[in-house]
ROMI-802538 format. One record per residue (C-alpha): residue number from 1; residue in one letter; y, z, x. Coordinates in Angstrom, 2 decimals. Layout:
! residues N
+-----+------+---------+---------+---------+
: pos : code :       y :       z :       x :
+-----+------+---------+---------+---------+
: NUM :    a :       Y :       Z :       X :
...
+-----+------+---------+---------+---------+
! end
This chain:
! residues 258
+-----+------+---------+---------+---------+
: pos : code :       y :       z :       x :
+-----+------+---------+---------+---------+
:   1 :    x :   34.05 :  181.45 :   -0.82 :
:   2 :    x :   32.19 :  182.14 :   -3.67 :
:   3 :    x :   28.71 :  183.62 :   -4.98 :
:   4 :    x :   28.16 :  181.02 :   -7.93 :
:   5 :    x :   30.45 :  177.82 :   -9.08 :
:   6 :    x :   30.02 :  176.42 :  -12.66 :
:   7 :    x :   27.73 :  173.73 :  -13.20 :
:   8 :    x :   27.97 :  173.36 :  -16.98 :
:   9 :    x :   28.51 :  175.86 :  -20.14 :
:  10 :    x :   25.60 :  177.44 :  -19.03 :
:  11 :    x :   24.54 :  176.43 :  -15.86 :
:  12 :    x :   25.58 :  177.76 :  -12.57 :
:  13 :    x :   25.04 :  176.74 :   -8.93 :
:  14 :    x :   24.14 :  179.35 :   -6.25 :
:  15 :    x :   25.70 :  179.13 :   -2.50 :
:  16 :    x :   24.39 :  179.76 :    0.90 :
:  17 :    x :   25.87 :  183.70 :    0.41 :
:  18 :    x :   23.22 :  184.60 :   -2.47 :
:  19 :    x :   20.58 :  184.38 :    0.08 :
:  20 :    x :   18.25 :  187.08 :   -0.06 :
:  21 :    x :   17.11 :  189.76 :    2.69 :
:  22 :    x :   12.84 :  189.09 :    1.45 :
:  23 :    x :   13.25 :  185.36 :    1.99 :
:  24 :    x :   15.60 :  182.92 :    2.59 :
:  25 :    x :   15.13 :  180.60 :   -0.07 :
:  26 :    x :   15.15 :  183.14 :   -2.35 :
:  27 :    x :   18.56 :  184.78 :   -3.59 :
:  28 :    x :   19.08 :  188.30 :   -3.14 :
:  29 :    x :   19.32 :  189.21 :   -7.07 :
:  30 :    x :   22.55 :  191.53 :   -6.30 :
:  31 :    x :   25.01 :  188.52 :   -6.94 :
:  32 :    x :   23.04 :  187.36 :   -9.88 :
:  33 :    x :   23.34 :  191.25 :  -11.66 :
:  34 :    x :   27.25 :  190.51 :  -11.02 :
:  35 :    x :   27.15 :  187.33 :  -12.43 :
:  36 :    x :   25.03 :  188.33 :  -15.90 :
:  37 :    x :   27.86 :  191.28 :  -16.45 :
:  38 :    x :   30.53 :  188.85 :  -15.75 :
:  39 :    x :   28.63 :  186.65 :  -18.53 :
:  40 :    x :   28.52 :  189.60 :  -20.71 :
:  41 :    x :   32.04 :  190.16 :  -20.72 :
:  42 :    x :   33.16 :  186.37 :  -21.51 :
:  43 :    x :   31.23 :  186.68 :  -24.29 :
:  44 :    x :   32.62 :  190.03 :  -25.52 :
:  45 :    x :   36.29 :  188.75 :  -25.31 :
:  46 :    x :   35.41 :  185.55 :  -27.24 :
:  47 :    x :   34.00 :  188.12 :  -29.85 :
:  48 :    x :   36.67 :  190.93 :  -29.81 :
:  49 :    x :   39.42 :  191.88 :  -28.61 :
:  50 :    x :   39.53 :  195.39 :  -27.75 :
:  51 :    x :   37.50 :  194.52 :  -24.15 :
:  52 :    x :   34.29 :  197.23 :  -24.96 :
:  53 :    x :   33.49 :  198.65 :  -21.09 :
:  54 :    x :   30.02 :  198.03 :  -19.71 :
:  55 :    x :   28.01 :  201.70 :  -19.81 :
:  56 :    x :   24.48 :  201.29 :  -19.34 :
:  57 :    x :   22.78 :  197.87 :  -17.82 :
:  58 :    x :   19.33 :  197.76 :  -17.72 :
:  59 :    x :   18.08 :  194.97 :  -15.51 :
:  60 :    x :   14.36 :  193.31 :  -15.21 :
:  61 :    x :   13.59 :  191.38 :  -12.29 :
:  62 :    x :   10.82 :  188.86 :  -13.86 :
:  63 :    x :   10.82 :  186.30 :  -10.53 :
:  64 :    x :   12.20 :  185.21 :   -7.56 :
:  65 :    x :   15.12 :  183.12 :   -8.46 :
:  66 :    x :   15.58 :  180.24 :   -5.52 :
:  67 :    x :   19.03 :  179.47 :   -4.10 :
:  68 :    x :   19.57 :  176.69 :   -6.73 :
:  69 :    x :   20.70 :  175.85 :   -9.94 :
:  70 :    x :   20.16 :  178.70 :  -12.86 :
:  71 :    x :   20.95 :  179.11 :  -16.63 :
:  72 :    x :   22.52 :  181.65 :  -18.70 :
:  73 :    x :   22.33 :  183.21 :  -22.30 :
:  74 :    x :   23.63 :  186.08 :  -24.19 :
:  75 :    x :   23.01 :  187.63 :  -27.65 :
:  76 :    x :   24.01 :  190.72 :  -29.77 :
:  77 :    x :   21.42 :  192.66 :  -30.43 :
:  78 :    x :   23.08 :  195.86 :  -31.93 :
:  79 :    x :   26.36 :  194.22 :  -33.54 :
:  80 :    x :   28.96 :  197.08 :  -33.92 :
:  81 :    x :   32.51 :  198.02 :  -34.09 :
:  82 :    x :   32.77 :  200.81 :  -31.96 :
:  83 :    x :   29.34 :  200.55 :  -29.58 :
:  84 :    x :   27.22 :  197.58 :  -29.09 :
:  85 :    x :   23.79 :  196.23 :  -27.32 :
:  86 :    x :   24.07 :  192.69 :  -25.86 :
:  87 :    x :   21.41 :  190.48 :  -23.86 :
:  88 :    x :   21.76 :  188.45 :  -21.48 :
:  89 :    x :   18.69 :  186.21 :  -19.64 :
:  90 :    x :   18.61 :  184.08 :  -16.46 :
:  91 :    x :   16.61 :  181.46 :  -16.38 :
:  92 :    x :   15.14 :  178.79 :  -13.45 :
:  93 :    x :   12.90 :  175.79 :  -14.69 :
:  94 :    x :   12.60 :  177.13 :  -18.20 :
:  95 :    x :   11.57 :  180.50 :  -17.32 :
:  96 :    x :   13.76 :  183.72 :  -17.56 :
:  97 :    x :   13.43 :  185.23 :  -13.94 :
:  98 :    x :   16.12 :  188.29 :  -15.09 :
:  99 :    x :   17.24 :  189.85 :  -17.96 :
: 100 :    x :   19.96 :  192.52 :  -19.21 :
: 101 :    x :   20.35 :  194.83 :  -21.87 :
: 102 :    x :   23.83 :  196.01 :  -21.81 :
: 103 :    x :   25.76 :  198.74 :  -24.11 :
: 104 :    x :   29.13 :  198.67 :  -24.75 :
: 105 :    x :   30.85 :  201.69 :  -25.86 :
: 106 :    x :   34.62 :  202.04 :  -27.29 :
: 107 :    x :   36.98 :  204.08 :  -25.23 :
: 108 :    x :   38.51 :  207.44 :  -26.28 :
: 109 :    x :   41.64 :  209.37 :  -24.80 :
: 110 :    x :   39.52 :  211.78 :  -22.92 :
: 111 :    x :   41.69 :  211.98 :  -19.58 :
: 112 :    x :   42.25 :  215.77 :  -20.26 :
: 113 :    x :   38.52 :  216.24 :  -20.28 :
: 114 :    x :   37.17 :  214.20 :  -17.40 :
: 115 :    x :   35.30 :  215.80 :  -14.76 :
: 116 :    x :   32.05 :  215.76 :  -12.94 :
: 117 :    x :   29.82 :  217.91 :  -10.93 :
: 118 :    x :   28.38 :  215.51 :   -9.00 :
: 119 :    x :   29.60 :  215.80 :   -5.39 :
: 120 :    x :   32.21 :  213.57 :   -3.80 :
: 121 :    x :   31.27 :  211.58 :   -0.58 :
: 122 :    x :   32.95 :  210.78 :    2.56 :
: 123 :    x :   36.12 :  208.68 :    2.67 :
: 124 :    x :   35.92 :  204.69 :    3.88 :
: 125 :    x :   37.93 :  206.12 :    6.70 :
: 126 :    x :   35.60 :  208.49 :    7.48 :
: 127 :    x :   32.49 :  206.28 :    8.12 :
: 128 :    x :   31.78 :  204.17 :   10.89 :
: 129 :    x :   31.23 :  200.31 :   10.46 :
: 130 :    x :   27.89 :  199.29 :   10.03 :
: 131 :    x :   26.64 :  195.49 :   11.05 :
: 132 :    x :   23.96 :  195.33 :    7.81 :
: 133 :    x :   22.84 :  192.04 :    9.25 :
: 134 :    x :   21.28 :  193.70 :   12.37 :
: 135 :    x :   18.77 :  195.38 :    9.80 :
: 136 :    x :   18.64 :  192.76 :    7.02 :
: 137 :    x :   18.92 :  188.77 :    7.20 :
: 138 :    x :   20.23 :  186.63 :    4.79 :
: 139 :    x :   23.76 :  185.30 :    3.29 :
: 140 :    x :   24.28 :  188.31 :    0.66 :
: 141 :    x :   24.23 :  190.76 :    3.44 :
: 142 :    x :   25.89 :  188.78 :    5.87 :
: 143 :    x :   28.83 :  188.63 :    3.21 :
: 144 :    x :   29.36 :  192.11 :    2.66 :
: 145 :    x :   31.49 :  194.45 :    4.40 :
: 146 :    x :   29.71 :  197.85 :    4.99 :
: 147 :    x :   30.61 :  201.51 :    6.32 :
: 148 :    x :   27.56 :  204.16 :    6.47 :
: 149 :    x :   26.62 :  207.26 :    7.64 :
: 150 :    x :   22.89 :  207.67 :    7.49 :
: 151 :    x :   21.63 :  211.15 :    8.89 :
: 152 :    x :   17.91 :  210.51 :    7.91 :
: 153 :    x :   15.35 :  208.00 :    6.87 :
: 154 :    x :   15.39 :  206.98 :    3.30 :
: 155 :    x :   19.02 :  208.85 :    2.94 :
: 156 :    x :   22.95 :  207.43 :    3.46 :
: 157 :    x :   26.27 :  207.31 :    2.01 :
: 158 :    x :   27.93 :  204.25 :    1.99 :
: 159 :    x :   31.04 :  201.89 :    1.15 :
: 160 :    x :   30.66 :  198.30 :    0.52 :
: 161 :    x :   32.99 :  195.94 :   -0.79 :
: 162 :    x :   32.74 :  191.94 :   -0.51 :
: 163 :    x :   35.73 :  189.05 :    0.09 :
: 164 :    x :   33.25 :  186.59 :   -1.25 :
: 165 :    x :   34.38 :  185.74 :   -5.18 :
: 166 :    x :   32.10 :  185.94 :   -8.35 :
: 167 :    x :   32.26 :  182.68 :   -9.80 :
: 168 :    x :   34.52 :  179.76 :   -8.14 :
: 169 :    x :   37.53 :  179.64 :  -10.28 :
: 170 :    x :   36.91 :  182.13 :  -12.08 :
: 171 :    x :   38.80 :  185.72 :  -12.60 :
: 172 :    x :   35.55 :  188.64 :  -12.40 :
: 173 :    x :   36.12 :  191.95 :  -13.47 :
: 174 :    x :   36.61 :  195.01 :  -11.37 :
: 175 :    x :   33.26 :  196.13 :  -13.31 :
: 176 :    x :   31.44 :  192.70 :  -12.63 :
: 177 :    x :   32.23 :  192.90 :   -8.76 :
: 178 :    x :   31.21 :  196.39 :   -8.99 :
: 179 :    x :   27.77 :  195.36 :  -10.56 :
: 180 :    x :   27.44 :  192.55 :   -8.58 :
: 181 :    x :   26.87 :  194.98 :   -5.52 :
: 182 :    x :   25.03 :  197.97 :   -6.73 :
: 183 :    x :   21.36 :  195.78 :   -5.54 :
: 184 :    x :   22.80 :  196.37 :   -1.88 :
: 185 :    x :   21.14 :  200.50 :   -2.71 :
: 186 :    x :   18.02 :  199.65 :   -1.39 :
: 187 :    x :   19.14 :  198.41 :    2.26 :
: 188 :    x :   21.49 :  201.02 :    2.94 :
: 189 :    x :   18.97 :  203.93 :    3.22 :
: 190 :    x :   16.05 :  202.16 :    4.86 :
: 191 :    x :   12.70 :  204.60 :    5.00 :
: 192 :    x :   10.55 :  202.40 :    6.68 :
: 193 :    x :   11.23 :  199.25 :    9.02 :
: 194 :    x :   11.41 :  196.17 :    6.62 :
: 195 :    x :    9.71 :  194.72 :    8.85 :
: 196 :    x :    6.15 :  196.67 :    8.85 :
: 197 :    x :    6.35 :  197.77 :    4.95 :
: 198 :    x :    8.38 :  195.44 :    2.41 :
: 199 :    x :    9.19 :  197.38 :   -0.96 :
: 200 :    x :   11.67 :  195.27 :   -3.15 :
: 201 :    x :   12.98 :  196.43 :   -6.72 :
: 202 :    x :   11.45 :  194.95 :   -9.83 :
: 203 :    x :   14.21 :  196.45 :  -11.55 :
: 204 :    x :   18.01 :  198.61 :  -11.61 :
: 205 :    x :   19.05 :  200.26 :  -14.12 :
: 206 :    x :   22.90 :  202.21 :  -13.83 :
: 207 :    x :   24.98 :  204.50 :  -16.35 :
: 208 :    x :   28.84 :  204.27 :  -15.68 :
: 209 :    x :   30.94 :  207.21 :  -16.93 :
: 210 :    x :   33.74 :  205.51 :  -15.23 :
: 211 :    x :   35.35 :  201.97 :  -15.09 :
: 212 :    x :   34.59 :  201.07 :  -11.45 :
: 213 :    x :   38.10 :  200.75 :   -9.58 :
: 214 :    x :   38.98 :  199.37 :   -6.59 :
: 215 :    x :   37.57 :  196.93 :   -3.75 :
: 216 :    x :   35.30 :  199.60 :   -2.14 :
: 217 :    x :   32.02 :  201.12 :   -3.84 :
: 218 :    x :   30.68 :  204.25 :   -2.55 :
: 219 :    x :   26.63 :  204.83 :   -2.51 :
: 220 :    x :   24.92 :  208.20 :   -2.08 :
: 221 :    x :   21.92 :  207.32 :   -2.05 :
: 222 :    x :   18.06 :  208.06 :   -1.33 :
: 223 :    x :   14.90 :  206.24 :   -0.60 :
: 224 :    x :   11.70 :  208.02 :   -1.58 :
: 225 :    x :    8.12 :  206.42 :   -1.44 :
: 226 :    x :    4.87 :  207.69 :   -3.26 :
: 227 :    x :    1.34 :  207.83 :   -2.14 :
: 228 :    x :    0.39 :  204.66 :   -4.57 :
: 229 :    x :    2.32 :  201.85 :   -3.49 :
: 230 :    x :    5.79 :  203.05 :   -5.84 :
: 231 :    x :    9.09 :  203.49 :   -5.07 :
: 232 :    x :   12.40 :  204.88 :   -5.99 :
: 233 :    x :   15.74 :  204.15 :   -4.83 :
: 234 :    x :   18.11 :  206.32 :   -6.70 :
: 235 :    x :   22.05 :  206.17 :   -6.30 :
: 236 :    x :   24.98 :  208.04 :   -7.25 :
: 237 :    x :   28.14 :  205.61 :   -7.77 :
: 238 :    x :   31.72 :  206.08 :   -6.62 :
: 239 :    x :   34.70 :  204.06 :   -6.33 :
: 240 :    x :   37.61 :  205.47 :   -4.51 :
: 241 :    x :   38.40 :  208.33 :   -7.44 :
: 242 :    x :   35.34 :  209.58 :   -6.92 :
: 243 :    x :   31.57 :  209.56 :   -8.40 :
: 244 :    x :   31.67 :  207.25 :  -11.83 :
: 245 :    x :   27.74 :  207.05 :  -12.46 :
: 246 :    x :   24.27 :  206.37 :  -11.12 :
: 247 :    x :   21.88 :  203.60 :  -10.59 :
: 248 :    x :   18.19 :  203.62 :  -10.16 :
: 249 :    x :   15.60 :  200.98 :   -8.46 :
: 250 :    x :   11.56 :  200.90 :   -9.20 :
: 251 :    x :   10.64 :  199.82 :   -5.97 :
: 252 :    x :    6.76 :  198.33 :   -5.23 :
: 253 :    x :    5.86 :  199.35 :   -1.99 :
: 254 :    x :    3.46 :  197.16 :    0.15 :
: 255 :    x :    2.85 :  197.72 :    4.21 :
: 256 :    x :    2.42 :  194.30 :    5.57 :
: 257 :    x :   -0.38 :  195.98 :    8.26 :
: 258 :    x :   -2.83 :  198.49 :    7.21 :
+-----+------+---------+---------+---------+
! end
């Protein structure tokens, strides 16, 4: 099973699991963040060879992207030896429906100094299973594996990991698995019923002080809503070592009754 399989140098083809949770002939845009990392990182090791980590991705959603056929591209922006800024666009039909602005930063031996203050979160053995696809339709959600505990509205920690592959045939990345899940924020600490106010993301944006290890990632994360129709989602990242960064959602909020 698989999120994407190769249609040409730059062409993919999305399956039945990158159906969204808004519509389903839409894809849910987590996969495609995944794949546009993964991307990123084929390009960096045709460049270079010293395999810069991912730090901060900055994604705009410009569309809905249907569950068909996309392309991809990627340029250097900031060329550099030790930190660079790469983009990389999605597009459907000749128009870009998502981009990313990725740094990549050089690694130092800084073992002796890591540390964070941000709190730890309950263990995947600790939280009970969750059945996402009670809450939210489509193939994305039906293909991930979820534990959660959620002890108010708009607030949960969670784990989620995925047995569904990247690309067919294709070796991902911890870090492009990792990013190909971090969309999934936005379901797991629902505020209001999807189903009487719908408030997707037009963007995500994440910092990672860490390289994402693991099959599990760990979500603390909260919902809020304003008075105008915005949104937030806002995460704090773990894998299994602990918390390794944060990710952030715009959401635009819109009650389908008034």
């Amino acid at each position: 099973m698989h999120y994407f399989e190769r249609a040409g140098e730059s062409r993919f083809r999305a399956s039945r699991h990158t159906q969204g949770a808004w519509s389903p002939d839409e894809q849910h845009i987590a996969p495609s963040l995944g794949l546009l990392a993964h991307i990123v990182e084929q390009d960096r090791d045709r460049r270079r060879d010293d395999r810069l980590p991912l730090t901060r991705l900055s994604y705009d959603i410009l569309g809905t992207v249907p569950v068909t056929e996309v392309d991809v591209s990627v340029r250097v922006l900031r060329p550099g030896r030790s930190i660079e800024l790469v983009e990389a666009t999605m597009t459907h039909g000749g128009r870009p429906v998502l981009v990313l602005r990725a740094w990549l930063m050089q690694r130092f031996p800084t073992a002796h100094l890591a540390g964070s203050a941000l709190s730890p979160i309950p263990g995947v053995d600790e939280m009970p299973t969750w059945d996402m696809s009670a809450a939210w339709p489509g193939g994305f959600i039906a293909s991930a594996e979820v534990r959660r505990l959620a002890p108010a509205p708009g607030r949960s920690t969670a784990w989620v990991r995925t047995g569904v592959g990247l690309v067919a045939g294709e070796a991902a990345s911890p870090a492009a698995r990792a990013i190909g899940l971090l969309d999934i924020a936005n379901g797991l600490a629902v505020r209001a019923e999807p189903s009487a106010v719908a408030f997707p993301n037009i963007d995500l944006t994440a910092h990672l002080f860490a390289e994402p290890r693991g099959e599990w990632l760990g979500f603390d994360t909260s919902v809020s809503f304003g008075p105008d129709g915005l949104g937030l989602t806002h995460s704090i990242i773990h894998d299994e070592t602990g918390p390794i960064g944060s990710s952030a959602q715009m959401l635009t909020v819109r009650p389908t009754t008034v």
